[in-house]
C-alpha positions in Angstrom: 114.6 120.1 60.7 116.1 121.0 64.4 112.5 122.7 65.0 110.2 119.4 64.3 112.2 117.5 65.7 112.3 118.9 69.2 108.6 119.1 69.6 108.6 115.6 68.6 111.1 114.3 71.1 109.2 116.2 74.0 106.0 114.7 72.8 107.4 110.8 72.7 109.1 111.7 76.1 105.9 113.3 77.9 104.1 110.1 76.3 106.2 107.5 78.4 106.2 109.6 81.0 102.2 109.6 81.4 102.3 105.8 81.1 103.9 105.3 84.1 102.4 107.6 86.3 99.0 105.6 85.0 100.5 102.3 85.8 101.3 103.2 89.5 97.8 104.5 90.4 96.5 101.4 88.8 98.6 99.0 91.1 97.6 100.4 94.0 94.1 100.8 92.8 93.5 96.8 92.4 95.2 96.0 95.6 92.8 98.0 97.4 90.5 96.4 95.4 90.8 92.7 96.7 87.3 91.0 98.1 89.4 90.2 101.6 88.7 92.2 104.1 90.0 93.0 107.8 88.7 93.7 110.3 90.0 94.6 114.0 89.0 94.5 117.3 90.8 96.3 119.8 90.9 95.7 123.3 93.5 97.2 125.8 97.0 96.2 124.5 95.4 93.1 122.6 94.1 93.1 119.2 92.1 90.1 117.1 92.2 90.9 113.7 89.7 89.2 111.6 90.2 88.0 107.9 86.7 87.9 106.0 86.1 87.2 102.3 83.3 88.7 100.9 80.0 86.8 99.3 80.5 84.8 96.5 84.4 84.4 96.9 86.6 82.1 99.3 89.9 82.2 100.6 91.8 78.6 99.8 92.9 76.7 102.3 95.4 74.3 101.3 97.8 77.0 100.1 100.8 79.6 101.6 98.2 82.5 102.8 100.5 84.8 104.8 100.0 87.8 107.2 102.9 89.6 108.4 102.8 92.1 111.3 105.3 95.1 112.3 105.1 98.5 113.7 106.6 102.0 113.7 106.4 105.5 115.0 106.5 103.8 118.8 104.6 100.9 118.4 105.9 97.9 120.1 104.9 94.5 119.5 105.3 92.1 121.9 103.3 89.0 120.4 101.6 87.8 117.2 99.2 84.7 115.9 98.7 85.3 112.7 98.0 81.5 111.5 95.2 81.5 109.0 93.3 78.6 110.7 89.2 77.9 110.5 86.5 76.1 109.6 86.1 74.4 106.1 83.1 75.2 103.9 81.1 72.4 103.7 79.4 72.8 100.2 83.0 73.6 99.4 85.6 71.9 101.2 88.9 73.3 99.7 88.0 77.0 100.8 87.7 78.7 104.7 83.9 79.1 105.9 84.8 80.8 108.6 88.4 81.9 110.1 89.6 82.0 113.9 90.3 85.4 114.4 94.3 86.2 114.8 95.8 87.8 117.8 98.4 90.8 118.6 99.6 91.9 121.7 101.5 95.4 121.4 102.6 98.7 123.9 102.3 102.0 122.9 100.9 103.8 120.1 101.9 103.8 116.5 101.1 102.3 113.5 100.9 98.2 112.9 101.4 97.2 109.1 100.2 94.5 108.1 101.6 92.8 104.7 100.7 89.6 103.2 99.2 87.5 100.7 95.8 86.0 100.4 95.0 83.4 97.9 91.2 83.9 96.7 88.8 82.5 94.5 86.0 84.2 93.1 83.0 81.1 93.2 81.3 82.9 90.2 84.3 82.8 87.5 85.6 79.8 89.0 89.0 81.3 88.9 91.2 81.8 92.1 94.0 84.4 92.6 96.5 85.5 94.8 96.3 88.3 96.0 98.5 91.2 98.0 97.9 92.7 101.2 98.9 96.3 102.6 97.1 97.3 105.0 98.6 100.4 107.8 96.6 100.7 110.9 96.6 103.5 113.4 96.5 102.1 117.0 
C-alpha cells in the first residue's frame, strides 16, 4: 500500500507545483501584453515620456490613469509631470486622441521605473479595462 501511495503523493504534489509556475509566466505575459505603449525621448538630463495607445483602442479619460516614477542603481530624480492630460477624440469624446507628452528631470545614470495603471478600451469589443504598467528603463 506504502509503494502506491508514494508515487501518488509525488504526482499530486509535482501537479500543483506546475500550476503555479504556469500561472506566473502567464501574468507577466498579459501585462507585457497591453495595447499602451511608451515611448521616451531623451534629451540631456530631461526626459518626455510619451503614452500612445495603439489603433483601434483608447485610453479613457474621465478615470484614475496613474504613472508613477522612481529610480535606482544611482539614478536621481529631481522632477516629474506625469499628469495624463491631452486632447479628446472627437468621434469619441470620453477617450484621449492625443496625450501631452509627460516630463522627467533626473542626474546620473541608473534605472527609472515606471509603475502605473492605464484604463483602456478596445473600440472593437466595446469593452474597456484597466490595465497595469511596469515598465524599467535604462538611462
Amino acid at each position: 500500500m506504502k509503494s502506491i501511495f508514494l508515487p501518488f503523493l509525488f504526482l499530486i504534489a509535482l501537479t500543483f507545483c506546475g500550476d503555479k509556475a504556469s500561472s506566473n509566466i502567464g501574468t507577466n505575459s498579459s501585462e507585457d501584453a497591453l495595447p499602451i505603449e511608451i515611448q521616451k525621448l531623451q534629451d540631456g538630463n530631461k526626459i518626455l515620456l510619451q503614452v500612445n495607445a495603439h489603433s483601434g483602442f483608447g485610453i479613457q479619460i474621465d478615470v484614475p490613469n496613474v504613472i508613477s516614477a522612481s529610480a535606482k542603481d544611482g539614478l536621481i530624480i529631481e522632477s516629474q509631470n506625469l499628469v495624463f492630460a491631452g486632447s479628446p477624440n472627437p468621434k469619441k469624446p470620453e477617450y484621449y486622441l492625443n496625450l501631452k507628452p509627460m516630463e522627467l528631470t533626473f542626474q546620473g545614470k541608473g534605472k527609472l521605473i515606471l509603475q502605473g495603471k492605464i484604463f483602456y478600451c478596445d473600440f472593437s469589443k466595446n469593452i474597456c479595462l484597466p490595465g497595469k504598467i511596469y515598465r524599467e528603463l535604462n538611462i
